[in-house]
N, C-alpha and C positions, 0 to 999 in steps of 0.2 A: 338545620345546618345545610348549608349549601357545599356540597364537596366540590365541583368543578371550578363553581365559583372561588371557593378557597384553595385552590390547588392554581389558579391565574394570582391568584392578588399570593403567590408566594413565588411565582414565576417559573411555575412547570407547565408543561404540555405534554399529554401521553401519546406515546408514539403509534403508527400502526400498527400491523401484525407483524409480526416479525418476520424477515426472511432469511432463510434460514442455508447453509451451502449449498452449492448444486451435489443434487442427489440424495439428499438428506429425505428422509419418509420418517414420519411421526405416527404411527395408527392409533392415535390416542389426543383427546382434548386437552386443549389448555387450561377449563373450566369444565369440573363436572358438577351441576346443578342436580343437588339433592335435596329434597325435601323444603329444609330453611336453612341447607348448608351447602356452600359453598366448598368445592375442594380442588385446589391449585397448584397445577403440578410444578415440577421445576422449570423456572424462568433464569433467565440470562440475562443479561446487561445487555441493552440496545440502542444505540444511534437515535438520532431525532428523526431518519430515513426508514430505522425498522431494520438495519442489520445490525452485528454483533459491534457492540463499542469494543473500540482500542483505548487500554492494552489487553493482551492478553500473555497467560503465559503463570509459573508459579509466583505468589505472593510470598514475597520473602528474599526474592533475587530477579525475577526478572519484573515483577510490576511490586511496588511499595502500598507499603500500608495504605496512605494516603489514598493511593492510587485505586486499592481496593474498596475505600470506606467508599470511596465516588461511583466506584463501581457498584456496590453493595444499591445506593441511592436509586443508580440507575432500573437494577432490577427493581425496588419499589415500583417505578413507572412505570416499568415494561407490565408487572403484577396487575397495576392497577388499568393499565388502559385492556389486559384481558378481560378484568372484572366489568367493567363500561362495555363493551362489547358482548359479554353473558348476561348482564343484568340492564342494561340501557340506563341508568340511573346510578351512581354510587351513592346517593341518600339513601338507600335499601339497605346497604350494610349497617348492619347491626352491633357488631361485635369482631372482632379480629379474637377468634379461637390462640390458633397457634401458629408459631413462626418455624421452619427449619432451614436455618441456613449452613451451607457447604463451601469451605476454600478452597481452593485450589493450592494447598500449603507446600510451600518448599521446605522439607527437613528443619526439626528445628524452631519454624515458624510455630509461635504457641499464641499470636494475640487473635485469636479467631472472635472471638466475643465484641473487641473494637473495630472489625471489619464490618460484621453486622450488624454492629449498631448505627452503619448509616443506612441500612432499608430498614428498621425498629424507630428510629431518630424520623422519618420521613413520614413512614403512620401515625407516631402518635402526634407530628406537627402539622399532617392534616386533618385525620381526625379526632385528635385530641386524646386525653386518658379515660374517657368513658365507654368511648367505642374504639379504639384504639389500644389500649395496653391486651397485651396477647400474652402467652406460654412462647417458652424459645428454647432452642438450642444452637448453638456453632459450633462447628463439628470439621477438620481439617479431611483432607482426600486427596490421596494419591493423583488424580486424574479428574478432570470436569471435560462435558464433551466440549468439541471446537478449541482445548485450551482456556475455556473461558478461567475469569480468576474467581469467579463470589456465584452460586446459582441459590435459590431460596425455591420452597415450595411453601402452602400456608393453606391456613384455612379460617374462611370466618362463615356469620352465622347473618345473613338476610333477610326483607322484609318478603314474604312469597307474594 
């Protein structure tokens, strides 16, 4: 399997590194490389520039489901263009371990599970059900930094 190649012929491109507010200090990796695991911290939806995509704000009144599942996608890209830059190769992954995804839920808002199912929906459509079906959970939250609406963390298993 060629993953770059099938991540063009589906018409994505992963963005840079993300840039993040002014002032913002992270003292922590995006990609901690263990062993033959990979572990990924929380990512955010980003722009094809490398800053934060619009919209942001609670799912459920100020950005729509829709709006979120898109968003949700986004963070896959952002996930995976960290992974391409820790591992120089996305054919190394092995296995998508586990997924944890976070909304940014407005009161009320209960469809956390269809939100991310568009970063879920975008692993296994590029790398398929073999190495791609993973553990999940969607989990609503009072707050996401920057307002973001949908953040993911995850973990998979590569070739060393």
């Amino acid at each position: 399997m060629h993953i770059e190649a099938r991540l063009r012929d589906l018409g994505f491109s992963l963005p840079p590194p993300p840039q993040l507010p002014a002032g913002t200090r992270l003292p922590f990796t995006a990609v901690r490389l263990i062993g033959d695991r990979a572990l990924i911290s929380g990512h955010g939806p980003q722009a094809p520039d490398g800053t934060l995509a619009q919209p942001v704000g609670k799912v459920g009144t100020e950005v729509t489901a829709e709006q979120a599942h898109t968003a949700a996608r986004l963070v896959a890209l952002s996930v995976l263009g960290s992974l391409h830059r820790a591992l120089t190769d996305l054919d190394r992954i092995t296995a998508w371990v586990r997924v944890h995804g976070m909304v940014n839920a407005a009161p009320g808002f209960t469809a956390l599970p269809d939100v991310i199912n568009g970063f879920s929906d975008l692993i296994l459509e590029v790398f398929g059900p073999q190495i791609g079906q993973h553990a999940r959970s969607a989990v609503g939250m009072a707050e996401l930094p920057w307002n973001i609406p949908v953040e993911v963390e995850a973990e998979v298993m590569f070739r060393p």
